[in-house]
Backbone as numpy.savetxt, mean C-alpha at the origin, in Angstrom:
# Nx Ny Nz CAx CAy CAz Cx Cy Cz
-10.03 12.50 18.70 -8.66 12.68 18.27 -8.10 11.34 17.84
-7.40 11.57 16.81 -6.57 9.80 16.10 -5.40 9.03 17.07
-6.07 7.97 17.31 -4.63 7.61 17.60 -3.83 7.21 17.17
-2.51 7.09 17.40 -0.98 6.41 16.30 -0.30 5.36 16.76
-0.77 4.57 15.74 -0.04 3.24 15.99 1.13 2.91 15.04
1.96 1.57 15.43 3.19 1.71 14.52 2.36 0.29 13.82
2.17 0.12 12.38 2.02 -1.13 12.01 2.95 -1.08 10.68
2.60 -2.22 9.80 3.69 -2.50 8.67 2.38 -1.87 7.88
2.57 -1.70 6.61 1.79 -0.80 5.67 2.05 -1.25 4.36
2.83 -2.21 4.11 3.10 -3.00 2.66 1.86 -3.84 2.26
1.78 -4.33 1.51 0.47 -4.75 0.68 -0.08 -6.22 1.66
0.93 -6.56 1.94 0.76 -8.00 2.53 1.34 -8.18 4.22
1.09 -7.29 4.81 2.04 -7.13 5.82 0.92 -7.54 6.55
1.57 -8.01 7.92 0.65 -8.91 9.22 -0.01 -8.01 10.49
-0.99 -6.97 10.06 -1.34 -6.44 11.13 -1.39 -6.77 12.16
-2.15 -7.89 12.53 -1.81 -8.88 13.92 -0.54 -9.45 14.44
0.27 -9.31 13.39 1.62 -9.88 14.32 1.72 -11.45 13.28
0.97 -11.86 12.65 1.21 -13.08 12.41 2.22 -13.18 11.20
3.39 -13.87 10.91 4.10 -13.75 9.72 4.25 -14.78 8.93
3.69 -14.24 7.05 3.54 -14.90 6.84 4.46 -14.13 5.29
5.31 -15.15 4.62 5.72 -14.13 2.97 5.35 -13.90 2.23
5.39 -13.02 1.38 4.58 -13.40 -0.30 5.63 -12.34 -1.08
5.98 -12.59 -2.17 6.60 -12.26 -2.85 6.11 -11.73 -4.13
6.05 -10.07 -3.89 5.45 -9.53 -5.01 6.45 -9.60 -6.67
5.83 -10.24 -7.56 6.51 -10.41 -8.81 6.83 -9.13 -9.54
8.37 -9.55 -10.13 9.01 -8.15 -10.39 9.72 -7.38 -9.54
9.62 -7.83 -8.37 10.48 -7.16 -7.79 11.43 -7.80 -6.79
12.81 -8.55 -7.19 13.32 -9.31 -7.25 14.09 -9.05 -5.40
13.87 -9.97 -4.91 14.62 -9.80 -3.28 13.69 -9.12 -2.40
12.48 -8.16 -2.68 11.52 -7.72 -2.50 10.50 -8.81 -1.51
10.63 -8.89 -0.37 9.41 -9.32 0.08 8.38 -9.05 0.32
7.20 -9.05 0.52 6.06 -8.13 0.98 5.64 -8.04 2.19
6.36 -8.86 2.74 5.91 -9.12 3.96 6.21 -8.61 5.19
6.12 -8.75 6.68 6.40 -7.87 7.65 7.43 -7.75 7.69
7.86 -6.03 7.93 9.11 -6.02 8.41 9.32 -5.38 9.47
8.63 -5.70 10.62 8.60 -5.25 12.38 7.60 -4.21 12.35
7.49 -3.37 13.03 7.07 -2.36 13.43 7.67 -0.72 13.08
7.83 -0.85 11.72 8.72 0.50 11.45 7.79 1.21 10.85
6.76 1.17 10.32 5.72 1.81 9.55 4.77 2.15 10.13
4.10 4.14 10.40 2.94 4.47 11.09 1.98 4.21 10.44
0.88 4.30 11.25 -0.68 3.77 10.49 -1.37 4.83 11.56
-2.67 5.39 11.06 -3.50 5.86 12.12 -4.90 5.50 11.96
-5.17 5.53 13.27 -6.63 5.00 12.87 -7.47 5.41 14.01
-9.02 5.75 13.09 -10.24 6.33 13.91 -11.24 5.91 13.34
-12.33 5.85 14.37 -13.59 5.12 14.16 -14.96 5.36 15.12
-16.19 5.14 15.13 -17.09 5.43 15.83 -16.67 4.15 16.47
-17.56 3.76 17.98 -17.46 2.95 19.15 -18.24 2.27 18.08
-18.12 1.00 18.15 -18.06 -0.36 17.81 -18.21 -0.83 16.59
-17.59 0.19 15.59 -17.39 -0.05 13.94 -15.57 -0.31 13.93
-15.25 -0.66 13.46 -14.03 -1.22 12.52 -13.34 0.16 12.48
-12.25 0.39 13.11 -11.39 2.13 12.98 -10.92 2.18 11.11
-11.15 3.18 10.85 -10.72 3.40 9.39 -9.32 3.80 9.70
-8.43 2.99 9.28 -6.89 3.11 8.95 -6.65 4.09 7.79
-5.68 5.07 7.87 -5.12 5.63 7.22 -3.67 5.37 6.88
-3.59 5.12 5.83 -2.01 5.00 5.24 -1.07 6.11 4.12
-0.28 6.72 4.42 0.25 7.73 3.30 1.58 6.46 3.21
2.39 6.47 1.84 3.54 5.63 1.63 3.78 6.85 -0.06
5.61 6.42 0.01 6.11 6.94 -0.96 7.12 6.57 -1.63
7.46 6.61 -3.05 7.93 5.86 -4.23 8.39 7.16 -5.42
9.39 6.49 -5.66 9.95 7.72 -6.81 9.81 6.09 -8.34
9.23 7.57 -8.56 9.09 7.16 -10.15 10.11 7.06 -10.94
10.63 6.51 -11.80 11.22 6.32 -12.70 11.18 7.28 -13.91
12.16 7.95 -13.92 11.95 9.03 -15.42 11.75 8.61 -16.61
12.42 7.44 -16.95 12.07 6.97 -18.12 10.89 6.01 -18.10
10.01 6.02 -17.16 8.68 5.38 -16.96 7.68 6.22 -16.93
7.64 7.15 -16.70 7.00 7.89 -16.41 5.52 7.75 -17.30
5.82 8.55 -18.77 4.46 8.30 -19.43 3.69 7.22 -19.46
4.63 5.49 -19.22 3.98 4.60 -19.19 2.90 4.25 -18.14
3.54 4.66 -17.13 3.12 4.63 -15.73 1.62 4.99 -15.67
1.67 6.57 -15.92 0.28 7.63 -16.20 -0.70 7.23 -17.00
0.07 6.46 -18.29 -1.11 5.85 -19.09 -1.65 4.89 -18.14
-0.79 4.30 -17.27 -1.90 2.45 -16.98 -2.39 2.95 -15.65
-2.28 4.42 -15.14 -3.32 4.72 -13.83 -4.56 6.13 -14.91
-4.16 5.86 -16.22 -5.06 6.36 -16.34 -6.51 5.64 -16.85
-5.95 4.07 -17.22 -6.67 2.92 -17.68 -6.84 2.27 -16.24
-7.00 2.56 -15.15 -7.34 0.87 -14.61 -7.40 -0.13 -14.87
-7.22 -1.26 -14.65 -8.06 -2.28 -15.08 -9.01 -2.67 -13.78
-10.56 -2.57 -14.75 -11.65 -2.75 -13.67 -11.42 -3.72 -12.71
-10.91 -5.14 -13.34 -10.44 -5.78 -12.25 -9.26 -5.85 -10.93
-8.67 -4.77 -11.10 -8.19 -4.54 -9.91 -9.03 -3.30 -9.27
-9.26 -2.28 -9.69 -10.38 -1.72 -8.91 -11.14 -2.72 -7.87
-12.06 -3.60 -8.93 -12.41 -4.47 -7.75 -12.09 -5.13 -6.61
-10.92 -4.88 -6.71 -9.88 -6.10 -5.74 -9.84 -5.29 -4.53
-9.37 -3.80 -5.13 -9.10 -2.61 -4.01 -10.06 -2.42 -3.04
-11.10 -2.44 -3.94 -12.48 -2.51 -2.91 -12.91 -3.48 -2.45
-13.07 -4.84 -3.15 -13.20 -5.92 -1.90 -12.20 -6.03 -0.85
-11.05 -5.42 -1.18 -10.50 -5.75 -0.30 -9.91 -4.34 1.23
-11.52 -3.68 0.65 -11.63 -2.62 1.59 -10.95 -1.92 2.30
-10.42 -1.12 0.83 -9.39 -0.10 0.77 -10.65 0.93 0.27
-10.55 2.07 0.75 -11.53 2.78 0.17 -10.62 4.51 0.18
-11.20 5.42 -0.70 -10.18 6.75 -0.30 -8.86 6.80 -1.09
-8.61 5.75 -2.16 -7.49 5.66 -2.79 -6.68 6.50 -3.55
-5.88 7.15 -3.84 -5.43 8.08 -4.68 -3.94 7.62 -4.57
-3.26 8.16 -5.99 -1.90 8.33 -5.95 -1.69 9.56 -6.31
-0.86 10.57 -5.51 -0.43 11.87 -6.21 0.91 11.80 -6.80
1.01 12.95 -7.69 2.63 12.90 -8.21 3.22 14.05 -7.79
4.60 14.26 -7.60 4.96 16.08 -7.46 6.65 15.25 -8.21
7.08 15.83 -8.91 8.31 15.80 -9.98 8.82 14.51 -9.81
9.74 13.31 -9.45 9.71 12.23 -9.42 9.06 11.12 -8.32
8.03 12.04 -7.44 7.68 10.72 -6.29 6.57 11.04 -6.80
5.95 9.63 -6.01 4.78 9.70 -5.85 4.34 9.07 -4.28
3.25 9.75 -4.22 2.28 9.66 -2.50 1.19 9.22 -3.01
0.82 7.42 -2.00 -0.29 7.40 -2.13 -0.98 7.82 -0.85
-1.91 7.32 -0.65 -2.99 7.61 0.44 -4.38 6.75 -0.05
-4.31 5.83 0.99 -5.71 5.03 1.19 -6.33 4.51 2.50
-7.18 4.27 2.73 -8.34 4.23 4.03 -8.54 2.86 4.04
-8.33 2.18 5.52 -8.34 0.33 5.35 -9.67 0.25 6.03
-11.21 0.11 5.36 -12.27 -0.03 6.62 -12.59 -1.44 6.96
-11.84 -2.37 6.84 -12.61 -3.91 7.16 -11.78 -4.55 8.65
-12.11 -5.42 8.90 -11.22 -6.05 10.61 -10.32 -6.66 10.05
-9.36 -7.34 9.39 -8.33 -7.96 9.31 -8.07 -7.57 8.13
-6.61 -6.50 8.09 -5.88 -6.28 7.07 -5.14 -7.27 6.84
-4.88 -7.96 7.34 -3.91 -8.67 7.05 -3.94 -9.77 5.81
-5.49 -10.26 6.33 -6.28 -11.50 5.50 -6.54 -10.74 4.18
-7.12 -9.62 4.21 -7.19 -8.90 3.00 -6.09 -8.33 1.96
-4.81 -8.10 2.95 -4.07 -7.88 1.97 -3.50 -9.26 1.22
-3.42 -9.71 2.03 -2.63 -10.94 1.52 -4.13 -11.57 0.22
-5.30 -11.45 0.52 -6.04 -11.96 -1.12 -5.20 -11.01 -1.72
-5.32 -9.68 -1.97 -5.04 -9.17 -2.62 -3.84 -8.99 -3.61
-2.47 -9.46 -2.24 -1.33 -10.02 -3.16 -1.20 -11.58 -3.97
-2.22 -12.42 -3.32 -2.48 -14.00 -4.43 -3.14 -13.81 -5.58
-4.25 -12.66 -5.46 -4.83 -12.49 -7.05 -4.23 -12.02 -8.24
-4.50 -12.97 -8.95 -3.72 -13.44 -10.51 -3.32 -12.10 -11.15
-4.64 -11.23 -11.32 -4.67 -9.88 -12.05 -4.15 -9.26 -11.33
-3.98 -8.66 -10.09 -3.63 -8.18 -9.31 -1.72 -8.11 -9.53
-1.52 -9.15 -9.59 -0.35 -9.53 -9.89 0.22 -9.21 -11.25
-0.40 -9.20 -11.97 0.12 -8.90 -13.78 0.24 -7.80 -13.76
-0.73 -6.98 -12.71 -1.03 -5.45 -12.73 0.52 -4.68 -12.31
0.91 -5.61 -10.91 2.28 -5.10 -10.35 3.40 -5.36 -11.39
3.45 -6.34 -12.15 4.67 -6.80 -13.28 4.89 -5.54 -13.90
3.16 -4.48 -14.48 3.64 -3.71 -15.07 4.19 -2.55 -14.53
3.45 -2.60 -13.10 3.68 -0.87 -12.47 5.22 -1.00 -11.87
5.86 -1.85 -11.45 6.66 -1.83 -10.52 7.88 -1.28 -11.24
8.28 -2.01 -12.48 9.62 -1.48 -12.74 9.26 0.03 -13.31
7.76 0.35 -12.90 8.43 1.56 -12.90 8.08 2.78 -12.12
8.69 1.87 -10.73 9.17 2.60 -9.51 10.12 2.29 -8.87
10.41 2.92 -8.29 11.88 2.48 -7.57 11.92 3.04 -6.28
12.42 2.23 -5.24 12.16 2.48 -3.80 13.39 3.92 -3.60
12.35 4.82 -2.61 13.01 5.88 -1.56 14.13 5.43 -1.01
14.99 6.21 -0.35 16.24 5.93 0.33 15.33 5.69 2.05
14.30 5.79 1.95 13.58 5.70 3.85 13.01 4.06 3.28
13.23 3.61 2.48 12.57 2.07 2.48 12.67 1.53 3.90
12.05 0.34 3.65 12.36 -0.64 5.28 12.37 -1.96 4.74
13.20 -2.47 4.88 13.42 -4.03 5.08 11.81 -4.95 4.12
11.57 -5.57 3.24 10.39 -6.12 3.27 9.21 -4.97 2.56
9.27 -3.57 2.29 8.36 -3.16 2.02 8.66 -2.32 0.07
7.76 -2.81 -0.18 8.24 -1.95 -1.79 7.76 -0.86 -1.55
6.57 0.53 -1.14 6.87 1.60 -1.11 7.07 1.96 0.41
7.71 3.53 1.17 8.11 3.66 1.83 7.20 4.48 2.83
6.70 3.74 3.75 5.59 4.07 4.56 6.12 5.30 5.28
4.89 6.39 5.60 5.03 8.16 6.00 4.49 8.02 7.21
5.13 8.20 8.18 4.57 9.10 9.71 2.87 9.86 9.56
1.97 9.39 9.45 0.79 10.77 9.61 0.83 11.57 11.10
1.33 13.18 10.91 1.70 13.67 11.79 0.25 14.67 12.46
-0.51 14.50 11.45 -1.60 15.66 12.13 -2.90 14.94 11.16
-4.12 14.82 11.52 -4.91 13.94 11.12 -6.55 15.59 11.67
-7.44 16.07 10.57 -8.81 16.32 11.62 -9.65 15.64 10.26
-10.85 15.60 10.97 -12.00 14.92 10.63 -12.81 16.12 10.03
């Protein structure tokens, strides 16, 4: 059975507790960084592998973004793919239902923290957010520090 922990779930947030900022570009006052313990995470794992974290978070789209949006998740750019996966996120998806969107991704490596944070210093990575961001716009459940708005996982089976 999963257990539930409260961690931060933003791109760059300090699983361990350690705090550190980064400031995702484009999104102005936006920090990425921890903002306490307000965000669930769950996580399960065999005895002495790395627990696979689960994260759901949510974001309303922008209406007048919209087609742009769809085009550039329908292009990747390979180089952030790569990033996602080195930086061992695995299970990734974004869904849409009329203006939000839900992602959902799987954290399998030992320090999210170190990983997210490459992930928010890389160059491409970063050009990538310039384009996606303005066109989203944070939930009214935001938290302090996080650009999308991390979800409770209430029921989890394998």
């Amino acid at each position: 059975m999963a257990s539930v922990e409260q961690v931060d779930v933003c791109a760059v947030n300090q699983f361990l507790g350690r705090r550190e900022e980064f400031t995702r570009a484009g999104r102005p006052g936006a920090a990425a960084g921890p903002a306490g313990k307000d965000a669930a995470m769950s996580a399960t794992g065999d005895e002495g592998a790395a627990p696979v974290r689960r994260f759901g978070k949510l974001i309303r789209l922008r209406p007048e973004h919209r087609a742009e949006y769809l085009r550039l998740h329908a292009e990747v750019w390979p180089e952030v793919l790569a990033m996602i996966t080195a930086c061992r996120l695995r299970n990734y998806s974004i869904f849409l239902e009329g203006e939000l969107l839900f992602s959902y991704a799987e954290y399998v490596g030992e320090d999210y923290a170190a990983d997210m944070a490459r992930m928010a210093a890389d160059p491409v990575t970063r050009r990538w957010w310039q384009l996606t961001d303005p066109c989203q716009e944070q939930t009214g459940g935001a938290v302090p520090g996080e650009w999308w708005t991390p979800m409770q996982e209430v029921f989890h089976h394998d």
